[in-house]
NUVOMI-513327 format. One record per residue (C-alpha): x, y, z. Coordinates in nm, 4 decimals, padded with zeros to 6 digits. Example, Ala and Ser with C-alpha at 12.3 -4.5 7.8 and 13.67 -1.06 7.14 Angstrom:
2
REC, x, y, z
REC, 01.2300, -00.4500, 00.7800 $
REC, 01.3670, -00.1060, 00.7140 $
END
This chain:
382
REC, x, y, z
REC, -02.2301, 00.5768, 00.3853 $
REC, -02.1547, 00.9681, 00.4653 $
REC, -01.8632, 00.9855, 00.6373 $
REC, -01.7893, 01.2628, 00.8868 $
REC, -01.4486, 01.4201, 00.8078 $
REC, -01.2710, 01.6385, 00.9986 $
REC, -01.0173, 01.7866, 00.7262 $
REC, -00.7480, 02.0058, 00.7961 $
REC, -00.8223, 02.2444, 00.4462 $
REC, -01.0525, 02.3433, 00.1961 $
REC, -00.7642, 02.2209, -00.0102 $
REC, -00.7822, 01.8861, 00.1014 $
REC, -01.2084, 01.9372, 00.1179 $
REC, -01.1755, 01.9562, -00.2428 $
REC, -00.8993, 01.7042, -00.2944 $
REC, -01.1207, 01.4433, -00.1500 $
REC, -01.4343, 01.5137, -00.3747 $
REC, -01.2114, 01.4981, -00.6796 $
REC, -01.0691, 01.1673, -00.5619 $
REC, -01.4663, 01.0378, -00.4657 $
REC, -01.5164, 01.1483, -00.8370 $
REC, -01.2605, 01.0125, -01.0390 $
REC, -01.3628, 00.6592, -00.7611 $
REC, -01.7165, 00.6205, -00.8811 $
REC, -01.6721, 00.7073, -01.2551 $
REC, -01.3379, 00.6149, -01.3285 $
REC, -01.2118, 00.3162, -01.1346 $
REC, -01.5827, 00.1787, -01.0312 $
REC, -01.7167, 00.1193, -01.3752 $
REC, -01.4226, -00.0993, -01.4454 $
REC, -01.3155, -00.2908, -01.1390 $
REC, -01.5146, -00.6165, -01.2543 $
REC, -01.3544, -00.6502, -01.6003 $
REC, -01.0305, -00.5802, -01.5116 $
REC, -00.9800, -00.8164, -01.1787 $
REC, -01.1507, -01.1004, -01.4225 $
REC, -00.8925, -01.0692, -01.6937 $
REC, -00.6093, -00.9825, -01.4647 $
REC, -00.5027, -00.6578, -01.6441 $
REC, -00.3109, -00.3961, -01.4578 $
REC, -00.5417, -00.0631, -01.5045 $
REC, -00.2048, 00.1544, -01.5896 $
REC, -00.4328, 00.3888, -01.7911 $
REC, -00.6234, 00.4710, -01.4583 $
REC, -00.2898, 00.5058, -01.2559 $
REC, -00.1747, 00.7938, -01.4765 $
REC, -00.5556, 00.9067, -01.4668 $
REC, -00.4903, 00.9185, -01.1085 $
REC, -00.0837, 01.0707, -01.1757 $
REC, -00.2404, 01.3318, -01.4526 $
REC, -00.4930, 01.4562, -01.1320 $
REC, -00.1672, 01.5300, -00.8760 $
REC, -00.2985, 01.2023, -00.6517 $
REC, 00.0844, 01.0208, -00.6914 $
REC, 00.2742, 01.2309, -00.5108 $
REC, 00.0532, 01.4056, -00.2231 $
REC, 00.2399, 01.3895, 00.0800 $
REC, 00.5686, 01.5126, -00.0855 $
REC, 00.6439, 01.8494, -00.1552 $
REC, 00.5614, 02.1027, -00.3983 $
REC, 00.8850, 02.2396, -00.4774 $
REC, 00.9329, 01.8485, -00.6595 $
REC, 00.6331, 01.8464, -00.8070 $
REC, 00.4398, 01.7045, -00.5110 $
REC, 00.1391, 01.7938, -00.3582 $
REC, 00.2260, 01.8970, -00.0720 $
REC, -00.0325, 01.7458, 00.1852 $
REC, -00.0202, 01.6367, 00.4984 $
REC, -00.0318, 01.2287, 00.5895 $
REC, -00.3489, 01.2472, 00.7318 $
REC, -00.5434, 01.3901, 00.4027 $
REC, -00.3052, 01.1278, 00.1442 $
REC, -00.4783, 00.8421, 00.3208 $
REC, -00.7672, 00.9540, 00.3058 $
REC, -00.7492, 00.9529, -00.0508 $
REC, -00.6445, 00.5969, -00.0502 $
REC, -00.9022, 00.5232, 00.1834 $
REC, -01.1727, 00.6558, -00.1004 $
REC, -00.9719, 00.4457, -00.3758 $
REC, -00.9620, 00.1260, -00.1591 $
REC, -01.3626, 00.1549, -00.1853 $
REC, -01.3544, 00.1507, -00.4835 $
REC, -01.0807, -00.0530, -00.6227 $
REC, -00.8205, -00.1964, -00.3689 $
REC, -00.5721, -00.2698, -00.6365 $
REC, -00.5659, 00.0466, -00.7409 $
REC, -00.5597, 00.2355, -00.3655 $
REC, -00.2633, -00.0153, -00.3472 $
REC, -00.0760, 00.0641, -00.6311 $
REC, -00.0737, 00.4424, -00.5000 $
REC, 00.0712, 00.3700, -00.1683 $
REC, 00.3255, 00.1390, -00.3503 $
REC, 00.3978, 00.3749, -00.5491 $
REC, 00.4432, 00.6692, -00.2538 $
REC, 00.6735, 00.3842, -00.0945 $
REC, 00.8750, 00.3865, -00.3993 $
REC, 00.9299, 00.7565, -00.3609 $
REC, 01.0472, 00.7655, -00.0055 $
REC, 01.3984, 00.6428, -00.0378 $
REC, 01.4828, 00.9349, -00.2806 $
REC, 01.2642, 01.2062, -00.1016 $
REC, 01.3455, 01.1602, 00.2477 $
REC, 01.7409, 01.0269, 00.2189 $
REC, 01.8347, 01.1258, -00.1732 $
REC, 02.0992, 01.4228, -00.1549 $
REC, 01.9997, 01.7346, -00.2819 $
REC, 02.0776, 01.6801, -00.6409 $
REC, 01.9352, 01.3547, -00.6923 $
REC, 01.6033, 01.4739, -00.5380 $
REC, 01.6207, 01.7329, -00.7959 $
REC, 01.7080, 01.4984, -01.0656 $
REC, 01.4884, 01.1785, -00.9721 $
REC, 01.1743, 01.3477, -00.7750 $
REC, 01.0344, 01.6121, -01.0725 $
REC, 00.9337, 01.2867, -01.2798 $
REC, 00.8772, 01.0158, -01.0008 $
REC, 00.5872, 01.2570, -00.8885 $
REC, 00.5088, 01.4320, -01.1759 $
REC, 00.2296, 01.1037, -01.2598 $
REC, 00.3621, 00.9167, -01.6031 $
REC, 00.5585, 00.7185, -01.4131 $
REC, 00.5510, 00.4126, -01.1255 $
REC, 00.7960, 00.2617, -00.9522 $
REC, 00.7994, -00.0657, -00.6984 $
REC, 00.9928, -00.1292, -00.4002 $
REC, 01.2370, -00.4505, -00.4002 $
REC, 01.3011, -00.5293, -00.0404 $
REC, 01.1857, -00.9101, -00.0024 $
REC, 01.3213, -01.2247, -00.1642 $
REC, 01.2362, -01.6159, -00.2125 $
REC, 01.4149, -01.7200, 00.1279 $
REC, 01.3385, -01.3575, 00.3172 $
REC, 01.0141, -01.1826, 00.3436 $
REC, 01.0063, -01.0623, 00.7147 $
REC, 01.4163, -01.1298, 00.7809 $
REC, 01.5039, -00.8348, 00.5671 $
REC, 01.8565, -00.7780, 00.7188 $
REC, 01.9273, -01.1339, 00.5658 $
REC, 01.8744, -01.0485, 00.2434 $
REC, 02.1671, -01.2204, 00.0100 $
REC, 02.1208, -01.0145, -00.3785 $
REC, 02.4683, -00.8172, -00.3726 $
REC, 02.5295, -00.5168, -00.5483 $
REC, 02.9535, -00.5623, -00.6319 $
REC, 03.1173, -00.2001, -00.7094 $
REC, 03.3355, -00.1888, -01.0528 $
REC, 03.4603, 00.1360, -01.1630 $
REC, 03.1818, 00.4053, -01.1617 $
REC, 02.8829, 00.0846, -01.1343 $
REC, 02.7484, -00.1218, -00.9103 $
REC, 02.6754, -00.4826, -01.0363 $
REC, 02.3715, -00.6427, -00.9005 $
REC, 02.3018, -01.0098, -00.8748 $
REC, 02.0324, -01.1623, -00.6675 $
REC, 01.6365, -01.2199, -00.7174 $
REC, 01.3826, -01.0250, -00.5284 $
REC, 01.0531, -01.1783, -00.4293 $
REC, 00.7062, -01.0601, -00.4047 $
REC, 00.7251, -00.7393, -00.5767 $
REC, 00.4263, -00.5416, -00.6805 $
REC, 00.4325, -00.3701, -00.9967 $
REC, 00.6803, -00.6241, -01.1114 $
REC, 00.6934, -00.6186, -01.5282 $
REC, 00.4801, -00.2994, -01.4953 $
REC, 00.6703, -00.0260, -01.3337 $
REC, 00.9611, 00.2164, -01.4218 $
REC, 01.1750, 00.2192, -01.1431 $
REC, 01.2775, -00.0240, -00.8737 $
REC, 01.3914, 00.0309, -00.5061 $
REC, 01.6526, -00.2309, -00.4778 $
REC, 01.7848, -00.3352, -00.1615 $
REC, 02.0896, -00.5400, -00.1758 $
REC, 02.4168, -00.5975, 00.0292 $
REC, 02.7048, -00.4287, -00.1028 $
REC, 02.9102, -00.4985, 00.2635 $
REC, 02.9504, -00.8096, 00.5409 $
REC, 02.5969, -00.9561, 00.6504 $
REC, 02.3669, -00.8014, 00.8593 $
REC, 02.1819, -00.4844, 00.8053 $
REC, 02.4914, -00.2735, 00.8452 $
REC, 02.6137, -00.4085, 00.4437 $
REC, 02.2778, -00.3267, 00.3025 $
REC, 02.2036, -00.0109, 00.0433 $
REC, 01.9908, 00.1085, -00.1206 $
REC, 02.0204, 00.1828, -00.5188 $
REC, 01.7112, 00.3544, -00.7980 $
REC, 01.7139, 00.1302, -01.0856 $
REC, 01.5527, 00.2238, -01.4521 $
REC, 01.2944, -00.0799, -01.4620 $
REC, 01.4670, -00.1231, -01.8260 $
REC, 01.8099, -00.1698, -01.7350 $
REC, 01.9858, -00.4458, -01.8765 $
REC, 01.9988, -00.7659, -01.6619 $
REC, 01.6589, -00.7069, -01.4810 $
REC, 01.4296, -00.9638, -01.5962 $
REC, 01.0946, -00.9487, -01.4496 $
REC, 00.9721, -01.3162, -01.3794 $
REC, 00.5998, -01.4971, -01.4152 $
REC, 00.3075, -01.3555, -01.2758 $
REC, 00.2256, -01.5368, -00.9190 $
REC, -00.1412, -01.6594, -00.9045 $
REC, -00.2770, -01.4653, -00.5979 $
REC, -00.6176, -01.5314, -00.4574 $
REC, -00.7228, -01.1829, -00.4365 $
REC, -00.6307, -00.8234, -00.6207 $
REC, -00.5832, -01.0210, -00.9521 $
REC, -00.4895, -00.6880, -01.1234 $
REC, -00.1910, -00.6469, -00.9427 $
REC, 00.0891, -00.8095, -01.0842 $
REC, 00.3157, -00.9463, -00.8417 $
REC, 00.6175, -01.1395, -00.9474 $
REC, 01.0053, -01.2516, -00.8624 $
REC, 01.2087, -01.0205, -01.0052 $
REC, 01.5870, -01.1544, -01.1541 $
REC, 01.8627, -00.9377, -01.1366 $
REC, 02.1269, -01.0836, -01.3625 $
REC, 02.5021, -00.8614, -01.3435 $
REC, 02.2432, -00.5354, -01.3967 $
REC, 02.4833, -00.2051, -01.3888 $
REC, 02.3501, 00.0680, -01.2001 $
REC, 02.5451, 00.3721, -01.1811 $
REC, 02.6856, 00.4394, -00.8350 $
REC, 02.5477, 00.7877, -00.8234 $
REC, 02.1931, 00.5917, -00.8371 $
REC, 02.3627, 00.4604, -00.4606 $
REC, 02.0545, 00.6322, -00.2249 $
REC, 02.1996, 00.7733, 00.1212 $
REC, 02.4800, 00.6311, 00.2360 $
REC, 02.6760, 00.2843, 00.1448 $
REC, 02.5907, 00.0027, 00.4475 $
REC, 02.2745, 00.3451, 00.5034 $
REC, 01.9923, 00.0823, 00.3106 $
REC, 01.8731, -00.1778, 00.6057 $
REC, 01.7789, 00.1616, 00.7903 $
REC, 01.6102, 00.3335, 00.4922 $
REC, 01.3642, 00.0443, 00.4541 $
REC, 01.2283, 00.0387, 00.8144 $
REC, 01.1750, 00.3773, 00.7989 $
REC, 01.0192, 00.3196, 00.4644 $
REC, 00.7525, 00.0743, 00.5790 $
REC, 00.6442, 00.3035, 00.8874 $
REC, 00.4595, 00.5287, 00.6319 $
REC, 00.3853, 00.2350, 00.3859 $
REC, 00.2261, 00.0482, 00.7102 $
REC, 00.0157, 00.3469, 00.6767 $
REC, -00.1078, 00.2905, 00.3623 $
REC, -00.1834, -00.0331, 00.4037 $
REC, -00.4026, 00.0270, 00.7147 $
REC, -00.6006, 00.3355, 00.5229 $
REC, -00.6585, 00.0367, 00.1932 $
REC, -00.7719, -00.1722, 00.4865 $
REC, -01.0181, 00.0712, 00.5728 $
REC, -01.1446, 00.1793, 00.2858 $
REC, -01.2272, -00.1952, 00.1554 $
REC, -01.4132, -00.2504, 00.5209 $
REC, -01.6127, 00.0365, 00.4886 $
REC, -01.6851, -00.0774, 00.0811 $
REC, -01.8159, -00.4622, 00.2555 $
REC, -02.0138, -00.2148, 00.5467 $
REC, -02.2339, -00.0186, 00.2380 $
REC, -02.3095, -00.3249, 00.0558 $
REC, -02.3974, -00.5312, 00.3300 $
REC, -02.6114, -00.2790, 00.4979 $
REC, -02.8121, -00.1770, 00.1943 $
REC, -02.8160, -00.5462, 00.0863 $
REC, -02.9231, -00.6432, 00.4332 $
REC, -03.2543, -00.3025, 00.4228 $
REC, -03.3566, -00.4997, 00.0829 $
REC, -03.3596, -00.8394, 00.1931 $
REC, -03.6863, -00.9479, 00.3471 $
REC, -03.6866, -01.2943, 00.5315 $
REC, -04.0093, -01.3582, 00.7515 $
REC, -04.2097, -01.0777, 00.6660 $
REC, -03.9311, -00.8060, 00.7307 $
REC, -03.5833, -00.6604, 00.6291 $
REC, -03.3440, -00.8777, 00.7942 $
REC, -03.1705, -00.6102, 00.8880 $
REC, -03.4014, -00.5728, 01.1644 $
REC, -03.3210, -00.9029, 01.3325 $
REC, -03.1563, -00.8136, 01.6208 $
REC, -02.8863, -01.0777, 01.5869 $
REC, -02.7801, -00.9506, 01.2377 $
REC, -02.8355, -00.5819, 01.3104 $
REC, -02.6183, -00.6103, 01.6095 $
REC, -02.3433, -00.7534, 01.3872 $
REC, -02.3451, -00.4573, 01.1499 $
REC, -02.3032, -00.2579, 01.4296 $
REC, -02.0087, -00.3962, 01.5327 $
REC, -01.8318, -00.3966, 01.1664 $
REC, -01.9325, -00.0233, 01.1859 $
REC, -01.7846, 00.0211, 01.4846 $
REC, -01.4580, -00.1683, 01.3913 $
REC, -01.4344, 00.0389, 01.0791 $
REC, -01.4756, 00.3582, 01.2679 $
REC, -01.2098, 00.2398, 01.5479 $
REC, -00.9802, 00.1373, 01.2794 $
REC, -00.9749, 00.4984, 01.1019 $
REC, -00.9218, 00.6713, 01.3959 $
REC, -00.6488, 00.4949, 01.4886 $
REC, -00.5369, 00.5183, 01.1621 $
REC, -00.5327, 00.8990, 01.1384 $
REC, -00.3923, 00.9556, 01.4932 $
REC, -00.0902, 00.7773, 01.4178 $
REC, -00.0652, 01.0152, 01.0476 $
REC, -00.1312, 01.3026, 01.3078 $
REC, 00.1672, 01.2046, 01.5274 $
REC, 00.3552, 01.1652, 01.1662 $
REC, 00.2804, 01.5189, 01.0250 $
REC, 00.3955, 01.6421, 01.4124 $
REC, 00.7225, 01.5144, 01.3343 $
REC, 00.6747, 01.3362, 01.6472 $
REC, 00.7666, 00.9234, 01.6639 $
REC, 00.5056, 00.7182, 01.5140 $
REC, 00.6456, 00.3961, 01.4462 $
REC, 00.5059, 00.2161, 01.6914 $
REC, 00.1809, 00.3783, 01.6205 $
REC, 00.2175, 00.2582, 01.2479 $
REC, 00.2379, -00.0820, 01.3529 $
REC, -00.0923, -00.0729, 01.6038 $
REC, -00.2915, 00.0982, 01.2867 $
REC, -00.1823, -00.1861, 01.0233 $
REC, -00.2196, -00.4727, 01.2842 $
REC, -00.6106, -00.3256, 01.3430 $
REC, -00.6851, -00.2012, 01.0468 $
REC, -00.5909, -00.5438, 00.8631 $
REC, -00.7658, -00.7786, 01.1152 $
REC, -01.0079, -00.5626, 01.0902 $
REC, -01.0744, -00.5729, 00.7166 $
REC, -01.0642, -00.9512, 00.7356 $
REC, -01.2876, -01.0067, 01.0001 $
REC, -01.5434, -00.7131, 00.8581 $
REC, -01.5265, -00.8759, 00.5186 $
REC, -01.6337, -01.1961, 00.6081 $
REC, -01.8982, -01.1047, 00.7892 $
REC, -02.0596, -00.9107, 00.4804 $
REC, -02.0058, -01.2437, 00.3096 $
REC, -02.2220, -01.4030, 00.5926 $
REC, -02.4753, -01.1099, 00.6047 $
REC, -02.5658, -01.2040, 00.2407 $
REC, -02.5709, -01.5699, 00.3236 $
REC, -02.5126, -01.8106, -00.0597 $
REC, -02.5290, -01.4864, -00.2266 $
REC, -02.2360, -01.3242, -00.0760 $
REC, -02.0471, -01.6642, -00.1847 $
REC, -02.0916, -01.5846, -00.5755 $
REC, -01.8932, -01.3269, -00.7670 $
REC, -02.2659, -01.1438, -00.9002 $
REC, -02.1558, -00.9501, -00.5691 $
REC, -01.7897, -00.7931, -00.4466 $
REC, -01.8181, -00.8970, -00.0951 $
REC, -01.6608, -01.2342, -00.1978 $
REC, -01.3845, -01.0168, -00.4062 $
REC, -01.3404, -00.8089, -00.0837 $
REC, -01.2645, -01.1085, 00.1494 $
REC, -01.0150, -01.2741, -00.0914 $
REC, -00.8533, -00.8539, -00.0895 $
REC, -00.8383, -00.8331, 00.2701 $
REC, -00.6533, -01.1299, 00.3696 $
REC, -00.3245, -00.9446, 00.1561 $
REC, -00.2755, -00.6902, 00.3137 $
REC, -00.2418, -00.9188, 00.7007 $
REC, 00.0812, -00.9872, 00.5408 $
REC, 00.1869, -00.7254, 00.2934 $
REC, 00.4733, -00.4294, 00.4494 $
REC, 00.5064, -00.6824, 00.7636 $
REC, 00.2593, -00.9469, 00.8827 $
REC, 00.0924, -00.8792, 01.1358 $
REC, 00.2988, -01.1363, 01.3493 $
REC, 00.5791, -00.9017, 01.2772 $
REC, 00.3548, -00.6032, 01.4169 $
REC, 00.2939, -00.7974, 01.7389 $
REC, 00.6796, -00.7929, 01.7660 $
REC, 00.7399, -00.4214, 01.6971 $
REC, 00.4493, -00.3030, 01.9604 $
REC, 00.5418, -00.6243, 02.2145 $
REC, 00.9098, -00.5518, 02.2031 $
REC, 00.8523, -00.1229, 02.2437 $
REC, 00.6485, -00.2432, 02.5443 $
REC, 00.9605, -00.4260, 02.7083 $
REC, 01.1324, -00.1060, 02.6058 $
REC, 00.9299, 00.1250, 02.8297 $
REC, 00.8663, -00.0963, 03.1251 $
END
């Protein structure tokens, strides 16, 4: 389907034909293979580094490129249409940039940023771990200081781009419990004493490894320390506002992927001497996925719009990815249903898509976790 954008640039006009481009003849073509084997596409990231799409929303003067929020998802909304492991590895990957870019001093975002946004390289975000996914401020890996070092010890849980990327976000307490003795510290994915664990099985986005990741006495040099000691709980929330983001534009972009292929499967089909698609009762449930995916991008955008304002958007972040997500699930599965037994076999993606979607209701907070962020601003203001 044609899309009607409303973008800010001709910049970011031609941004998004280069990223529709490099979709359909880069990423497209080898989706199938890849998810069936399991491999991680890192060729195609640094396709996708080596065309300036790893860094957009930072800025220039780093290597960046410099756009606004509202075109950079976008751009993962095209990629999620295409190949939601991939769209996913990008906003991962712009996660993994934040800490440094938006709380590094001065000199280590001139030391660190050049090459995290320059496109060779990917990094991963270690926040959760076996006994806390959504109690963050719990967390229990420790990060000890000894001379000019901190020593880390803990496991993290859950991490995409485990094994695969070059640098690692790690969150870990170097104070008293609670969020105020977390920090944050930018790990070399090669440093002694990280050991990246086995693959996890996941039902959907097969190409994405996710995995436990060991941290065994690993020295990290203290000027690697991000912000301020005790400054990490707060860097991480602030962190998942824009990654919520991301996750909300992938959830988009794989909705509007099960829309097309339902709808043109659905103008083919004939049952009854006519396209099904004109049976009222199946041509009124199109037009309510359409109408979801539409709702969900707008509400999507407005909250990046609030973002590039500078204005709060938290809140906003956290309506987008709870939407967005349901959204995507419940869109999904009906494209299954619209194609009836076939959209139960893998000879089409709608299956693929609804074992995709169901992620990302739980990835960067569930979306029980959402309820709580927009419930509990609610008691705030009344």
């Amino acid at each position: 389907m044609n899309i009607e954008r409303f973008l800010p640039t001709e910049e970011a006009v031609a941004l998004l034909e280069l990223t529709q481009e490099l979709a359909e003849h880069e990423l497209a073509p080898k989706v199938d293979d890849f998810e069936a084997r399991g491999e991680f596409p890192r060729e195609g990231i640094r396709t996708l580094g080596r065309a300036g799409l790893l860094g957009l929303p930072y800025p220039e003067e780093f290597g960046g490129g410099g756009q606004p929020y509202e075109v950079y998802l976008q751009v993962l909304e095209v990629l999620a249409g295409r190949w939601l492991a991939v769209a996913e590895a990008v906003s991962v990957h712009t996660l993994s940039c934040y800490p440094v870019a938006a709380h590094g001093s001065d000199s280590q975002r001139k030391r660190f940023l050049p090459d995290m946004l320059g496109g060779e390289l990917l990094g991963a975000y270690c926040l959760s771990e076996p006994q806390g996914g959504s109690d963050a401020a719990s967390l229990t890996t420790r990060a000890v200081r000894d001379g000019d070092d901190f020593v880390v010890t803990g496991t993290k849980a859950w991490i995409t781009h485990a094994g695969v990327a070059d640098f690692y976000n790690v969150f870990c307490r170097t104070g008293g419990p609670g969020p105020e003795g977390i920090s944050c510290l930018l790990t070399e994915a090669d440093t002694a004493g990280i050991t990246p664990q086995a693959r996890e099985k996941t039902m959907g986005l097969r190409s994405s490894p996710v995995a436990q990741i060991a941290f065994d006495s690993a020295r990290v040099s203290a000027d690697r320390l991000i912000g301020d000691e005790g400054g990490g709980f707060r860097i991480a929330m602030s962190a998942l506002d824009s990654g919520r983001l991301g996750i909300a534009a992938c959830a988009v972009g794989l909705a509007q992927a099960a829309l097309d292929y339902a709808v043109a499967y659905s103008r083919e089909r004939d049952q009854f001497g006519q396209r099904i698609i004109d049976f009222q009762g199946l041509g009124f449930m199109l037009a309510d996925m359409a109408t979801q995916v539409s709702a969900a991008r707008a509400l999507t955008l407005h909250a990046a719009r609030l973002r590039d304002a500078g204005r709060r958007y938290s809140v906003e972040s956290a309506k987008a990815k709870l939407f967005a997500t349901d959204m995507a699930m419940k869109v999904t599965t009906d494209a299954v249903q619209v194609l009836g037994g076939y959209g139960y076999v893998a000879d089409h993606p709608v299956e693929r898509y609804m074992r995709e979607a169901k992620v990302l209701q739980i990835v960067e907070g569930t979306n029980q976790i959402q309820r709580l962020v927009i419930s509990r601003a609610l008691a705030r203001q009344h």
